[in-house]
N, C-alpha and C positions, 0 to 999 in steps of 0.2 A: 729387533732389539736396538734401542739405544741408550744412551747416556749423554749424562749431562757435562758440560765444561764449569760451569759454574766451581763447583767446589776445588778443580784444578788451579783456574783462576786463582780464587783467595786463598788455596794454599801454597803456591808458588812464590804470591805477593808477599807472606807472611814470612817465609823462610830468612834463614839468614848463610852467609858463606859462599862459597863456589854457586851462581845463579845457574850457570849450563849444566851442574853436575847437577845442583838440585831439579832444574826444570825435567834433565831427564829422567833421574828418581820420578818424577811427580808423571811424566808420561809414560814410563815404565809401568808405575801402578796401575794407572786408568786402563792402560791396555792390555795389563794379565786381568786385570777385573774384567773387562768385555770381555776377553778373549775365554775365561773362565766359565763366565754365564751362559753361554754355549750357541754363542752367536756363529762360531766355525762353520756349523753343519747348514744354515741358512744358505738357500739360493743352490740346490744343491738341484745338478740338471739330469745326473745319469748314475747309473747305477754305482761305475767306476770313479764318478768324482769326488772326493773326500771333502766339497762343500767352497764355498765363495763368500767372502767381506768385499763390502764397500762402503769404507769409511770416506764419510765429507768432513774433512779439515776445517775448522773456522779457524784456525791459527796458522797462515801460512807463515809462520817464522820459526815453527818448528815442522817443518814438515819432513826434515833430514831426520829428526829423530821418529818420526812416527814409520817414514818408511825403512829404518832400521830397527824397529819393533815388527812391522812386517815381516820383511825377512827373515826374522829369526823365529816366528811366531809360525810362518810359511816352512821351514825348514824341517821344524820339529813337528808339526801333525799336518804336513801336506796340501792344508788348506790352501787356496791363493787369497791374499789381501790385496785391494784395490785402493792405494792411499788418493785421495784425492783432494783439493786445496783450491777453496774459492781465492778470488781475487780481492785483497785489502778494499774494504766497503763494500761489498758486493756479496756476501755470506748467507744474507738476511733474502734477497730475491734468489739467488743460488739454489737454498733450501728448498725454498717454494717451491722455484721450477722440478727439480729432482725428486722431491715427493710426489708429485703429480705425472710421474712416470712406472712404467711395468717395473723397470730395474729401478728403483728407489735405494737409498742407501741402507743399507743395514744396520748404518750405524752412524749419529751423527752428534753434535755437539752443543749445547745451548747454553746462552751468560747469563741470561736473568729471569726474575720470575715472568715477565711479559714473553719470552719466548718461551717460558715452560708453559703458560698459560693457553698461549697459540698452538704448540705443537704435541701436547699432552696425549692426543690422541695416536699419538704413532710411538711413546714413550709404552715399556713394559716395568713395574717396579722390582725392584733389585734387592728387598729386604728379605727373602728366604732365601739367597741366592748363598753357595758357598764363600764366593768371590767374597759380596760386601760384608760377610763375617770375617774378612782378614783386614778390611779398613781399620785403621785406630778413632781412636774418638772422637781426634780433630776432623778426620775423613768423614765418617760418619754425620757429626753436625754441621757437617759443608753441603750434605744432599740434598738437594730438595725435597721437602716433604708436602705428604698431599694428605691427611688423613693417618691412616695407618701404614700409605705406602710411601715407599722413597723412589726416588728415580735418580 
């Protein structure tokens, strides 16, 4: 499962007020929405484990708030989350690499349509999902669409 940063992006940009309260509202969102769509249970090795995330950061400038959505996300259904954070310009071969492996992320990020374009194939769409029915509007027309699906 993953998701897009794109519509994070321009609704961050868009806000107005407190930038850090907003940016975390705005990664708050994204990450009850993954977390919602039932990415938890992915990667899951034994019987006793209650399942594994590996999220890939493309924004290491918040990566304090992502792994404080962890935490708290790990606390309450026992999952572990794996925050992880390419290095400024280096996001884009990062991905590559990491898809190209057994443990692959779970879950990862993309800016624009050229990278939706590219990595479409490891994207599941999100429009029956519970999660993206609790988007508002502006959320909503931030997703990328493809057809009838969103991602």
């Amino acid at each position: 499962m993953t998701l897009t940063s794109d519509f994070r992006r321009r609704k961050v940009a868009r806000r107005k007020g407190n930038p850090m309260k907003n940016l975390t509202k705005g990664i708050a969102a994204v990450g009850a929405l993954a977390m919602l769509t039932g990415v938890g249970a992915c990667g899951s090795n034994t019987a006793d484990d209650k399942g594994h995330v590996y999220f890939l950061n493309n924004k290491p400038e918040v990566v304090n708030q992502w792994n404080e959505l962890a935490e708290m996300y790990t606390k309450q259904t026992g999952v572990k989350v794996d925050i992880q954070s390419a290095t400024s310009g280096s996001y884009e071969s990062t991905l590559s690499s990491e898809l190209a492996k057994n443990n692959a992320p779970t879950m990862f990020g993309i800016g624009g349509f050229d990278q939706y374009a590219k990595y479409k194939d490891y994207l599941e769409p999100l429009q029956d999902t519970e999660a993206y029915k609790l988007l508002n509007d502006q959320g909503k027309q931030m997703a990328h669409k493809d057809g009838d699906n969103v991602y």
